[in-house]
C-alpha positions in Angstrom: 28.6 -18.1 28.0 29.0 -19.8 24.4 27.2 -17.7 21.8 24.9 -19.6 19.4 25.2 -20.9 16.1 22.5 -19.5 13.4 21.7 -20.7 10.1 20.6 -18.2 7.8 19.1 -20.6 4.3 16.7 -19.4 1.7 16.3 -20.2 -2.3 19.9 -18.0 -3.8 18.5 -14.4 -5.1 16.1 -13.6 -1.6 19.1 -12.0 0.0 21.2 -14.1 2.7 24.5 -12.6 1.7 23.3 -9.0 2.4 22.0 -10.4 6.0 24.7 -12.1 7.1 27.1 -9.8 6.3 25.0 -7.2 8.5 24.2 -9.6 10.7 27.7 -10.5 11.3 28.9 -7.1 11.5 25.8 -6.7 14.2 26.4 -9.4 16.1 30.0 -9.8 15.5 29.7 -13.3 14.7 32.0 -14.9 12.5 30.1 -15.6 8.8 30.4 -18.8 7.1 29.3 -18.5 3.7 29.2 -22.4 2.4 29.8 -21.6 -1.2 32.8 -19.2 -0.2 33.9 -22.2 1.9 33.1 -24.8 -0.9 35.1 -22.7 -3.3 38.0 -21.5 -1.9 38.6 -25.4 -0.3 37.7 -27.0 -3.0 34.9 -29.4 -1.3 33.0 -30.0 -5.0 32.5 -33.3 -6.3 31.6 -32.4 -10.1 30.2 -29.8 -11.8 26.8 -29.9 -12.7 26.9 -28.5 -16.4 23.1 -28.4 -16.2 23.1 -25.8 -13.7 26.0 -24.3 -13.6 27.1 -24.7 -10.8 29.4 -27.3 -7.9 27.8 -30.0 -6.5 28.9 -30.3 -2.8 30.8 -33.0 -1.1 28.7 -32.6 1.7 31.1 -34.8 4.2 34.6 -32.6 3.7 32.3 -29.8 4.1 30.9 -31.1 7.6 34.3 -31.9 9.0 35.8 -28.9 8.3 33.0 -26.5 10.0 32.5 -29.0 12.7 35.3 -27.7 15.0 34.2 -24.4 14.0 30.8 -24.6 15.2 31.6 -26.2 18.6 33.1 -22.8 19.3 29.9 -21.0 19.0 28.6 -17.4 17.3 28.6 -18.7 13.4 26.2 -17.7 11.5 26.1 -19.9 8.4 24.6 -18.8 5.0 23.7 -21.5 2.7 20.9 -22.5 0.1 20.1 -25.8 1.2 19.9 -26.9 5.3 18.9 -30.8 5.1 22.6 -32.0 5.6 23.6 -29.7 8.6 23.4 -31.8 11.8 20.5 -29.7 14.0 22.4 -29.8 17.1 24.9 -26.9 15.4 22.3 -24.8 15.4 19.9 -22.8 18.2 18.0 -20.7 15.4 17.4 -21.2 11.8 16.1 -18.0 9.8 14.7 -19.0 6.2 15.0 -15.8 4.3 12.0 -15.6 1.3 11.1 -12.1 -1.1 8.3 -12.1 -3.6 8.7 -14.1 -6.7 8.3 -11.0 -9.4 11.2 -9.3 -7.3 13.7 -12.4 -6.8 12.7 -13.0 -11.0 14.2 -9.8 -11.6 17.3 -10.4 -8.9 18.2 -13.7 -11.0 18.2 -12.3 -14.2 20.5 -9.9 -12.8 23.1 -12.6 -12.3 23.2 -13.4 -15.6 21.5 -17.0 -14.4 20.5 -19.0 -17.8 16.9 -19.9 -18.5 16.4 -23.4 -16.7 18.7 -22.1 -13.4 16.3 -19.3 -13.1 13.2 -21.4 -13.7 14.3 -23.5 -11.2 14.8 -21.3 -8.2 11.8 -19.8 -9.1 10.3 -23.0 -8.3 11.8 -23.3 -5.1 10.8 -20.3 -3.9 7.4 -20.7 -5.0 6.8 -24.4 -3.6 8.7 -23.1 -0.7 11.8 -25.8 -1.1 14.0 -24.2 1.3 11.4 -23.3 4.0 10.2 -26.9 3.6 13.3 -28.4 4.1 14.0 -26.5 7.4 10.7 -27.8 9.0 11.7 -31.2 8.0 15.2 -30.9 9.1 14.9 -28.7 12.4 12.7 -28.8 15.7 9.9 -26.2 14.4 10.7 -23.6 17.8 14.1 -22.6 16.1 12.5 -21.6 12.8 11.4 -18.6 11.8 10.5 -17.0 7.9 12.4 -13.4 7.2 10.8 -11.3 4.6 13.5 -9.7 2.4 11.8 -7.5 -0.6 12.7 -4.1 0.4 15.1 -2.4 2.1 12.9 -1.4 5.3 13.1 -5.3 5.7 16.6 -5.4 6.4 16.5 -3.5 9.5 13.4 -5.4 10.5 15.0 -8.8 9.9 18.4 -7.8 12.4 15.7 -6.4 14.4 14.4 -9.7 14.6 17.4 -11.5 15.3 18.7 -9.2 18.1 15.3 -10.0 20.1 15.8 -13.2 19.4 19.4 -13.4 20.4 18.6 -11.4 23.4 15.8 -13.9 23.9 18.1 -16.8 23.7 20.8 -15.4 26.1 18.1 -14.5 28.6 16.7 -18.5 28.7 20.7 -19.0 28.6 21.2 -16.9 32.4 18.0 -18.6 33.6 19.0 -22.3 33.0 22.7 -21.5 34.5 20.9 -21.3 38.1 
């Protein structure tokens, strides 16, 4: 049986990286962290000085993971979901922590004034949580709650059951 592709999104500070790299110890999955990716292929089509940061060229990122995710048991880490084609994935997680706790996580990056400001707003107008309902059949959603380290082993927690979930509907349809 193919194993299922999971994205793992949220607004940068609430603690993707730290799942995934759990997660895909856990489930040994292989990881795809999209700025990693972005990065070391060089799929950027300027820099936003603004912002400090890449903007993405979505479309070399998308055919390079595509062969990748036909293959099955990704999990892919990103910031943003919209762009992702919803049949690559059977379970989006959108991972969210308090805003006092992810202010202090972002000054710890050393993230300038407006860049902080910012992803505090997308964490507070839920940006990345909204994007996933308008991007992905609502059944394959589901909000993870990362402020503390108790939540951690909650969140795999969560995944495994739903993993086991998934393979269990998986054996039933194969009969």
């Amino acid at each position: 049986m193919k194993q299922p592709n999971i994205l793992v999104t949220g607004t940068p500070g609430v603690g993707k990286t730290f799942l995934c790299q759990k997660l895909s110890e856990h489930l040994n999955f292989q990881w795809q962290n999209v700025s990693d990716i972005v990065s070391e292929h060089g799929f950027v089509e300027e820099y936003d000085e603004e912002f400090e940061c890449p903007v993405l060229d979505e479309d070399k990122l998308l055919d390079y993971l595509e062969p990748i995710m036909q293959q099955g048991g990704n999990i892919v880490e990103y910031h943003s979901s919209e762009f992702f084609p919803e049949r690559w994935f059977e379970a989006v997680f959108v991972v969210r922590c308090s805003t006092s706790l992810l202010y202090e996580r972002l000054q710890a990056r050393g993230y300038n004034e407006r860049k902080v400001k910012s992803n505090m707003e997308c964490e507070i107008f839920q940006i990345p949580l909204d994007e996933a309902k308008d991007s992905y059949r609502s059944e394959i959603i589901q909000e993870l709650q990362s402020d503390k380290d108790a939540d951690l082993e909650e969140n795999i927690k969560l995944v495994d059951d739903w993993l086991e979930r998934w393979r269990s509907t998986q054996k039933g349809s194969k009969k």
